[in-house]
C-alpha positions as CSV (number, residue, x, y, z in Angstrom):
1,X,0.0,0.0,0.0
2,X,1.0,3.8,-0.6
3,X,-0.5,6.7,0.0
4,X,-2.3,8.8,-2.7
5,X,0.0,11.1,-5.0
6,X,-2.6,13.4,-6.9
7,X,-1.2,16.8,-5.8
8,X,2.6,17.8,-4.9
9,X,2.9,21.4,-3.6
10,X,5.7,23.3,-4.1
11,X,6.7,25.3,-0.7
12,X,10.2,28.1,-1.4
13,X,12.7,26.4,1.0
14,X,13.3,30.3,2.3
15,X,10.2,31.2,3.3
16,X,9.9,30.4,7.2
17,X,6.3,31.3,7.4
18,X,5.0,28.9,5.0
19,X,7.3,25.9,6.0
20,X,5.8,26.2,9.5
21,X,2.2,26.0,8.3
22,X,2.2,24.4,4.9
23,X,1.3,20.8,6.4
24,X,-2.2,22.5,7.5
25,X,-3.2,22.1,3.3
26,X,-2.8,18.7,3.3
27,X,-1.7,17.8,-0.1
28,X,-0.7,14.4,-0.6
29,X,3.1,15.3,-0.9
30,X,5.1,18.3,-0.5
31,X,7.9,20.1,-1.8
32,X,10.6,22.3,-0.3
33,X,12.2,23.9,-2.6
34,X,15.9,24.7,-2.9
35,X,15.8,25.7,-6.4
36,X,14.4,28.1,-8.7
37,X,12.2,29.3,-5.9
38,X,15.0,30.7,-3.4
39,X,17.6,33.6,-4.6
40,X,21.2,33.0,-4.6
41,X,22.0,34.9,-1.6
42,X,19.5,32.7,0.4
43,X,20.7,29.6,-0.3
44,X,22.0,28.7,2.7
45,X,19.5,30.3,5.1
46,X,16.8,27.9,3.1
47,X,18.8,24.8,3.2
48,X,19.4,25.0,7.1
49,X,15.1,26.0,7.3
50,X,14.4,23.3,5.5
51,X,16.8,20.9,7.5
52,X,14.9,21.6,10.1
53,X,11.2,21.4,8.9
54,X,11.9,17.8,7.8
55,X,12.1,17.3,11.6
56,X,8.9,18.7,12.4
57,X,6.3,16.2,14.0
58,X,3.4,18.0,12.3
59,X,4.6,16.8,8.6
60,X,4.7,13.0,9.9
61,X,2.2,11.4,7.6
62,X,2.4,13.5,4.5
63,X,4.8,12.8,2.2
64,X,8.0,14.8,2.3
65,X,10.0,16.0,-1.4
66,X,13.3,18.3,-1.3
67,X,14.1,19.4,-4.8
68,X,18.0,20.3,-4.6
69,X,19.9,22.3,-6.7
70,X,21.7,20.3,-9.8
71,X,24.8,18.4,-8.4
72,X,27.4,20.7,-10.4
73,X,26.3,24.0,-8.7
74,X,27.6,24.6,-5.8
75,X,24.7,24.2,-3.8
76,X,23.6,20.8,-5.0
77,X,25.7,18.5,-2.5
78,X,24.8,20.6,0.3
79,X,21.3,20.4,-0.6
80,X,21.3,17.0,-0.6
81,X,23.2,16.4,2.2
82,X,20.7,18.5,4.5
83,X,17.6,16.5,2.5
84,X,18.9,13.1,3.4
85,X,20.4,13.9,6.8
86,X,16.9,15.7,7.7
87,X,14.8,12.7,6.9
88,X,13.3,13.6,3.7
89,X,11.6,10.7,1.6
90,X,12.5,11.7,-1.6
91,X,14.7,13.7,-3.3
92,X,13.8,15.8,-6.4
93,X,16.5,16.1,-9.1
94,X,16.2,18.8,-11.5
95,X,17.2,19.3,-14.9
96,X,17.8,15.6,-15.0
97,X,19.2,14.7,-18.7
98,X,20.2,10.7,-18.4
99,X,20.7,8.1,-16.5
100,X,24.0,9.3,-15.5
101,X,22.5,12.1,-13.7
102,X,20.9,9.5,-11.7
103,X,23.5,7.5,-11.4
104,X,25.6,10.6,-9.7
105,X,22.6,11.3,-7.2
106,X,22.6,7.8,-6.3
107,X,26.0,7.3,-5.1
108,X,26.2,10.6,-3.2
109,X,22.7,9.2,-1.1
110,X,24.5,5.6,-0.7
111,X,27.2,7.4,1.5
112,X,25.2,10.1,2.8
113,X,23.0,7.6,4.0
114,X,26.3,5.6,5.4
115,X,27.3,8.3,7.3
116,X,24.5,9.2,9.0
117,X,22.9,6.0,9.8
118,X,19.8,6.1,7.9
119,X,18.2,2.7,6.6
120,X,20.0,2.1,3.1
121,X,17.8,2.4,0.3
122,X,15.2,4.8,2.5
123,X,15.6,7.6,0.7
124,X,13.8,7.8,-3.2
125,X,14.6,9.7,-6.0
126,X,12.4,11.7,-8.1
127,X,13.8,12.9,-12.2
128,X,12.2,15.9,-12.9
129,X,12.9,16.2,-17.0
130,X,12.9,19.5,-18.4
131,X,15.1,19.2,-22.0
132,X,14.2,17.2,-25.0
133,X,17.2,15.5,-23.9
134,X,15.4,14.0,-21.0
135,X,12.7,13.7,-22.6
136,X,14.5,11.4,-25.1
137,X,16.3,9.9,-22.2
138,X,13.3,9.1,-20.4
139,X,12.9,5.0,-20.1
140,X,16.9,4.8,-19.3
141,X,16.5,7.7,-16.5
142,X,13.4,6.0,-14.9
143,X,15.0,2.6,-15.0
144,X,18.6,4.4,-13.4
145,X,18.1,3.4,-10.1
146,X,16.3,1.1,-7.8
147,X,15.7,4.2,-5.6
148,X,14.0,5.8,-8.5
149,X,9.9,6.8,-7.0
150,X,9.2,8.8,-9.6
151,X,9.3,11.1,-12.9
152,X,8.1,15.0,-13.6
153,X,7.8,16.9,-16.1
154,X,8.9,20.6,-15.8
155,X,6.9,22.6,-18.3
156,X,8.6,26.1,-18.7
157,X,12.0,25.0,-19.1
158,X,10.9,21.9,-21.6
159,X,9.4,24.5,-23.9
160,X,12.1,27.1,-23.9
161,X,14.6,24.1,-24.6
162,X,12.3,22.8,-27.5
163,X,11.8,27.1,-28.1
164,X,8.5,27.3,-28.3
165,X,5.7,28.5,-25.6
166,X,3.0,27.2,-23.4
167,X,0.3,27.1,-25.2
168,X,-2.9,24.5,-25.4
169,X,-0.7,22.1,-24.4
170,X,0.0,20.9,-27.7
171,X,3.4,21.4,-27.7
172,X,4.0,19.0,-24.3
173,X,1.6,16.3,-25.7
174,X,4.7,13.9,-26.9
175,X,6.6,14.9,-23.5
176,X,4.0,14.0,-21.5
177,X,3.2,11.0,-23.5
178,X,7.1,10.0,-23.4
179,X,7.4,10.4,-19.5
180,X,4.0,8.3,-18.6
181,X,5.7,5.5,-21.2
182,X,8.8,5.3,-19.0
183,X,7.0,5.1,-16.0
184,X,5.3,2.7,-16.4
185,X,7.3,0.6,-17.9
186,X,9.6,1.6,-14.6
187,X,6.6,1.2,-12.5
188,X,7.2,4.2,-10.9
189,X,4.7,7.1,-10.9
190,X,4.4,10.1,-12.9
191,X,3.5,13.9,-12.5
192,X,2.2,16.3,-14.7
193,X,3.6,19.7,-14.9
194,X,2.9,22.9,-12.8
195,X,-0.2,24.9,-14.4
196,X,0.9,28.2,-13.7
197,X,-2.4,31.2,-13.5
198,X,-3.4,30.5,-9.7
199,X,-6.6,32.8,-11.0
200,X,-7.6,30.3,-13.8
201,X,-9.6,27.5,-11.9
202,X,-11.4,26.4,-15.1
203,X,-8.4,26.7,-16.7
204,X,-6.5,24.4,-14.0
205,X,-9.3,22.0,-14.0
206,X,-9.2,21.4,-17.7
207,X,-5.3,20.7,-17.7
208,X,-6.1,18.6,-14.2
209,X,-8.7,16.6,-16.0
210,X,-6.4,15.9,-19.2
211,X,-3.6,14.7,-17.4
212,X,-5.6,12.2,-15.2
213,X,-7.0,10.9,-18.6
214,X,-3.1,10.4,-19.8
215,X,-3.1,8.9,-16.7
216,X,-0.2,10.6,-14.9
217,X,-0.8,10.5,-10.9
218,X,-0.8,13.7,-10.1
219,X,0.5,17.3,-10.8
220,X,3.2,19.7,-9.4
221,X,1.2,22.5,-7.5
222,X,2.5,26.2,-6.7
223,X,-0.4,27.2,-4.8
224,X,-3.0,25.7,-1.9
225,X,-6.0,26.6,-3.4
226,X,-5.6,24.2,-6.3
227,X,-5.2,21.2,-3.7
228,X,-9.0,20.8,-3.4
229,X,-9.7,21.4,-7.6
230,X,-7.4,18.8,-8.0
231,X,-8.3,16.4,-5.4
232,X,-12.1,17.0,-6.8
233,X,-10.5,16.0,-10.4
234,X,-9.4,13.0,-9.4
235,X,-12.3,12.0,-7.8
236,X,-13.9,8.7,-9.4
237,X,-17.9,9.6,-11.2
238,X,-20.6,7.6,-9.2
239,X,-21.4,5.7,-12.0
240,X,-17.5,4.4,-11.8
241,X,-17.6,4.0,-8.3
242,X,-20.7,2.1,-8.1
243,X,-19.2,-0.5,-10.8
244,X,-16.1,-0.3,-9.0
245,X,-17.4,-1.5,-6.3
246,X,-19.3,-4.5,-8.3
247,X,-15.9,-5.5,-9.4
248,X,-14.3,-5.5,-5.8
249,X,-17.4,-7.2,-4.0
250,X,-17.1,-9.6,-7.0
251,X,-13.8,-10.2,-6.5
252,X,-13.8,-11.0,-2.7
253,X,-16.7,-13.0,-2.7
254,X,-14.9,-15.5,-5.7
255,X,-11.4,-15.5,-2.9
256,X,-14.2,-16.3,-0.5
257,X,-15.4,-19.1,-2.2
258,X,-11.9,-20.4,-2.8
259,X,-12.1,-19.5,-7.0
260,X,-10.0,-19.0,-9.5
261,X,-12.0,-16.8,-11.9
262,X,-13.7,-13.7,-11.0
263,X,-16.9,-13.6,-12.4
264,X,-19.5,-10.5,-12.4
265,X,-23.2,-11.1,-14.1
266,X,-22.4,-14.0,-16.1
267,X,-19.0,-12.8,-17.1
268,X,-15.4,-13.3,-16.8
269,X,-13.4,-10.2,-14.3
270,X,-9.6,-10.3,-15.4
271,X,-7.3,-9.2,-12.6
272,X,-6.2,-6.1,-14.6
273,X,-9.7,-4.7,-14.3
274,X,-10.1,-6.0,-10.4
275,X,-7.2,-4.1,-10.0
276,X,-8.3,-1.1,-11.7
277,X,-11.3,-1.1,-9.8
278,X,-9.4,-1.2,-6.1
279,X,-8.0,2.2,-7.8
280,X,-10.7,3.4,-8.1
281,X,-12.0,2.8,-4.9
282,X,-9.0,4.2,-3.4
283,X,-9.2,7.8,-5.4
284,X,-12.7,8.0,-3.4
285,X,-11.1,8.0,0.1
286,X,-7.9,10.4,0.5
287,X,-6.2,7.5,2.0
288,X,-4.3,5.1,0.5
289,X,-4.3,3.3,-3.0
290,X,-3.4,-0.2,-4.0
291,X,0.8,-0.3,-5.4
């Protein structure tokens, strides 16, 4: 079991006020960020803030993402040393290119991890792909690593890279199609990019509603408000949760019995669709959802 992943809400690692209240939203994961959210001169302020909100009983329970700074700034080690050291559950590599990018990541958490005692292997690793090169790259960088958790694609630097603009999201159809096609062949989630007009709920909704169809997880938030519009999007129709829940009732009553087929007014159930039903069933409690 693992808990839901429809919305990940990006927090600026430098901004004290919010790191002490975000976990009141309750999206399913968060992000401090150490990146393009935090000025140069803040750097260090906002990794040694975010050190310590990692620590903070009130986020036990909600899943906890540090995007670092790439590995060949000088920020990125440090970033990553404070992430893993502070507990974080997965770290968030930007700009990722290819595998060896993950590869890199990898070896620095292995002795981070060493060092400071944690459990080896407990910290993940999310590829946040924002180049046609990882875009291209995209099966080899979600199959780097055994750590790897998960795969995002970061609109506004994708487009600038390909030099063209957001638009009607056209032009991130084949990126967005590329990055769901390594994930799951990975088996590792996916998330859709950051919709950026905080004032354009019908807007956000549409995008919200497109990329659950593609069937990414969830998407990259930059503000609270859309938590809920998201959470709504995701939400299963009652005419889908009502079959869903034929499927399921279907399916326990046939492991009841001791059977080996799944059967559902007079026809055959495959376990594919049993399973897509307990998904179902899981988008309509904010709980958990079947791996």
């Amino acid at each position: 079991m693992k808990k839901l992943r429809r919305s990940m809400l990006f927090i600026p690692g430098s901004n004290a006020a919010m790191l002490s209240t975000a976990f009141v939203y309750r999206p399913d994961s968060i992000m401090f960020d150490l990146e393009d959210a935090v000025a140069l001169r803040e750097k260090d302020s906002a990794r040694l803030l975010v050190f310590h909100t990692l620590q903070l009983t009130a986020y036990h329970g909600i899943e906890t993402v540090v995007r670092i700074n790439p590995l060949d700034t000088p920020y990125g080690l440090k970033d990553l040393e404070a992430a893993v050291r502070g507990g974080v559950e997965i770290v968030r590599l930007p700009k990722t290119d290819c595998a060896e990018d993950i590869h890199k990541l990898e070896r620095e958490v292995d002795r981070i991890e060493r060092e400071c005692g944690r459990e080896h292997g407990s910290t993940r690793l999310m590829a946040a792909i924002e180049s046609a090169s990882g875009v291209v790259n995209a099966v080899a960088i979600a199959t780097a690593s055994p750590r790897m958790d998960s795969i995002a694609l970061a609109g506004f630097d994708y487009v600038v890279d390909m030099q063209t603009q957001r638009g009607d999201g056209t032009e991130l159809f084949y990126a967005r199609c590329a990055i769901l096609h390594a994930a799951r062949a990975a088996k590792i989630d996916a998330f859709d990019v950051v919709f950026s007009d905080v004032n354009d709920d019908e807007g956000f909704l549409k995008e919200a509603n497109f990329a659950k169809r593609l069937g990414f997880n969830g998407k990259s938030l930059i503000n609270p408000r859309q938590i809920e519009l998201l959470h709504q999007a995701y939400a299963p129709t009652e005419q889908e949760l009502r079959k869903a829940e034929r499927i399921v009732n279907a399916a326990e009553e046939a492991e009841r019995q001791g059977l080996g087929v799944v059967s559902l007014n007079g026809k055959m159930v495959d376990a594919p669709v049993v399973l897509n039903a307990q998904r179902i069933l899981a988008l309509a409690k904010p709980a958990f959802v079947q791996a």
